[in-house]
C-alpha positions in Angstrom: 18.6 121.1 18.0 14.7 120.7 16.7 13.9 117.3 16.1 12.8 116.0 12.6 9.5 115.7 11.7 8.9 112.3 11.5 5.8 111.8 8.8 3.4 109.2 8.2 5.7 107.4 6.1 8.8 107.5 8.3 6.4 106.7 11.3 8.4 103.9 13.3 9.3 103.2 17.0 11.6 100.7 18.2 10.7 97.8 20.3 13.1 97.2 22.6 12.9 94.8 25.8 14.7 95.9 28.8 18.4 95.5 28.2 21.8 97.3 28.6 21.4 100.4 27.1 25.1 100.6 25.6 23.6 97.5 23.8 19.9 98.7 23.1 20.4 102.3 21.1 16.9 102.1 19.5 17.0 105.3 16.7 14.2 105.2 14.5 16.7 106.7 11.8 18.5 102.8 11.4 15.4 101.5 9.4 15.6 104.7 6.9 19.2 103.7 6.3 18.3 99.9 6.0 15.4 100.8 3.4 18.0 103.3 1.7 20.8 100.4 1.3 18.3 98.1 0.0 17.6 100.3 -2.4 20.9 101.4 -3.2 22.3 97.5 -3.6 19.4 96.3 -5.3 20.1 99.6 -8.0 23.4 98.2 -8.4 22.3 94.5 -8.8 20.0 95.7 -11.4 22.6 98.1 -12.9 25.2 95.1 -13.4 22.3 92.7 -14.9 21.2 95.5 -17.4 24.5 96.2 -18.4 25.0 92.3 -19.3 21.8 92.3 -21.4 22.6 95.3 -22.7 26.3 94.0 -24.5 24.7 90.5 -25.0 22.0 91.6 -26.7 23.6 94.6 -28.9 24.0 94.5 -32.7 27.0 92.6 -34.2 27.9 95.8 -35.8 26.6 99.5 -36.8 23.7 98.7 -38.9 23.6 95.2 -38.6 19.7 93.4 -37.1 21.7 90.5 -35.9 22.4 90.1 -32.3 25.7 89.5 -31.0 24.4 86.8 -28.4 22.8 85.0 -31.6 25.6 85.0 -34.0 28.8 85.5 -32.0 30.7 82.7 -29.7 32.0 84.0 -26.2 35.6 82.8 -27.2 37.8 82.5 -30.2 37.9 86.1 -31.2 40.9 87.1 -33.1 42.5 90.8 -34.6 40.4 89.8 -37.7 37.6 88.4 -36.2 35.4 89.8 -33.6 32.6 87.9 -33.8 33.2 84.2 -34.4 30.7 82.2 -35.6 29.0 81.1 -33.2 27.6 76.7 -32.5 24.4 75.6 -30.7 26.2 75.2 -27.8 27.6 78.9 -27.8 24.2 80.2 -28.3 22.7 78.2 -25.7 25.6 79.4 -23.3 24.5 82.8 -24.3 21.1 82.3 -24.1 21.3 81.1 -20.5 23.5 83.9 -19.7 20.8 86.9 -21.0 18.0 84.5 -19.4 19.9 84.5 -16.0 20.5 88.5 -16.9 17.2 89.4 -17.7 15.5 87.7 -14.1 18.4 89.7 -11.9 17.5 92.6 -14.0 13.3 92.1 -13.1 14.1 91.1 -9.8 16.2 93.7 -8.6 13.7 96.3 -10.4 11.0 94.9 -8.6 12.5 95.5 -5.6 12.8 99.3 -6.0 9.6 99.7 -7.3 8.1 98.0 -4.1 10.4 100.3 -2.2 9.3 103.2 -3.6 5.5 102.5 -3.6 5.4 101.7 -0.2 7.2 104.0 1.4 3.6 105.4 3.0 3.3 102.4 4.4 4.8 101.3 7.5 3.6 97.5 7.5 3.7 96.8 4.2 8.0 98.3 4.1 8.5 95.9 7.2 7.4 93.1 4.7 10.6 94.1 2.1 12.9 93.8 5.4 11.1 90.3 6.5 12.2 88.9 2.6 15.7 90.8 2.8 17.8 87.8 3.4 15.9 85.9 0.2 16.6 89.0 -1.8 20.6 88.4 -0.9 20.7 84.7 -1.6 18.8 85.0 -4.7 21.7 87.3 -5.9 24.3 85.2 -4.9 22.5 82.1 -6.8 21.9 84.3 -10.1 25.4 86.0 -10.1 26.8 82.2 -9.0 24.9 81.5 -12.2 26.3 83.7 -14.6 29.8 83.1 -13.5 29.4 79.6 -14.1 27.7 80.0 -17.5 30.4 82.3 -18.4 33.2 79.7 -17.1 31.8 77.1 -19.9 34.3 79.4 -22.0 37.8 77.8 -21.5 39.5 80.7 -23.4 37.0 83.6 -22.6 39.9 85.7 -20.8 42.4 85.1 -23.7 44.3 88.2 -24.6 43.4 88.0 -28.3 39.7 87.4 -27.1 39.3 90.1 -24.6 41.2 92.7 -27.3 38.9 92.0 -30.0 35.7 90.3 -29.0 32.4 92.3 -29.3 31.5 91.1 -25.6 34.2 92.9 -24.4 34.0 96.2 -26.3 31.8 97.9 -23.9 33.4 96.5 -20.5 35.0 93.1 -19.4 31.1 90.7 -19.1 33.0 87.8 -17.0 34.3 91.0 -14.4 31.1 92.0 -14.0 29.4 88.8 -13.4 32.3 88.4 -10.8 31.8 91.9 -9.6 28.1 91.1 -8.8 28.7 87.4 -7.2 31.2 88.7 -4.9 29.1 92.1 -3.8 26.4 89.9 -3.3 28.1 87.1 -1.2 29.5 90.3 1.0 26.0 92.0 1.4 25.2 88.5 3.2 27.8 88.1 5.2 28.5 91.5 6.1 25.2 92.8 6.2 23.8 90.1 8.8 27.3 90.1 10.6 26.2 93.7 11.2 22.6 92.8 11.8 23.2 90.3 14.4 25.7 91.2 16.4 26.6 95.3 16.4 22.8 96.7 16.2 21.9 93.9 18.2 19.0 90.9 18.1 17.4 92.2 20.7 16.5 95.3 19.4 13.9 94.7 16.9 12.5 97.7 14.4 8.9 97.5 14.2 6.3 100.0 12.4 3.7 101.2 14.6 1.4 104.1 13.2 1.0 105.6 16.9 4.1 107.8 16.7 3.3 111.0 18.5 2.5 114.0 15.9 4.4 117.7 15.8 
């Protein structure tokens, strides 16, 4: 079987002290997937944030200019009444909730579009992996953030509400704050667990730019 050719921006080799070699696999092909999952999680943070902006910040109705996170309480919502009026304290609850939204959304962007315009650039990719672990535990924190905002509602998961309110008519807001809090607590455990101790500290993927041409 030929052997890929391995281009300027998938030029790596693996540094790898002397060790066991059923513990010291080096395959170049290991920091494509890393790259590829941190682009794929961070696509599905932003995905979850957007979505959240996206219902908060929709009109109350078809045709309306008013903005359901302006005018409508998270709770109380009724057969009759989709959109209850909402206090200063519901819209700063809401506020805080499409503030929190909005900077998982930018982050999580931002982290794609460094991917993706760096990939012809060995050193500067090794950077996004060096910053990995901030990248998880600033998910956890915002999506910690927005399930916490969204528990100031006692009776947010009332029948009546989730039937009828106009946060829930495009998807459930408080499952997908949960959804994103407890991917993003997994992708630190898991990930890491993985990182540490199947692939092996002692095996360390660096970027050289010396990588034998075809």
């Amino acid at each position: 079987m030929a052997l890929p050719d391995l281009k300027p921006t998938m030029s790596m080799l693996a540094k790898c002290p002397p060790c066991n070699p059923r513990n010291c696999k080096p395959d170049l092909e290991v920091v494509n997937v890393r790259a590829y999952y941190m682009g794929v999680t961070a696509l599905v943070y932003g995905g979850l944030a957007a979505g959240l902006v996206g219902i908060l910040d929709a009109p109350v109705s078809d045709g309306s200019e008013d903005h359901r996170r302006q005018e409508c309480a998270l709770q109380g919502a009724t057969a009759q009444l989709a959109c209850p009026p909402a206090t200063a304290d519901d819209k700063a609850q809401n506020d805080n909730i499409f503030g929190i939204s909005i900077a998982a959304m930018v982050v999580n962007l931002f982290v794609i579009l460094y991917l993706l315009g760096t990939m012809s650039s060995p050193k500067w990719s090794a950077w996004a992996f060096k910053g990995q672990w901030v990248l998880e535990l600033l998910n956890v924190g915002l999506f910690a953030g927005l399930v916490a905002w969204f528990d100031q509602s006692e009776n947010l998961l009332d029948e009546a509400n989730v039937e009828n309110s106009v946060f829930f008519g495009e998807g459930n807001v408080y499952i997908i704050a949960w959804f994103g809090l407890a991917m993003a607590v997994a992708d630190v455990v898991l990930f890491n667990l993985l990182k540490f101790f199947y692939f092996g500290t002692r095996c360390d993927v660096s970027f050289e730019l010396n990588v034998p041409q075809k």
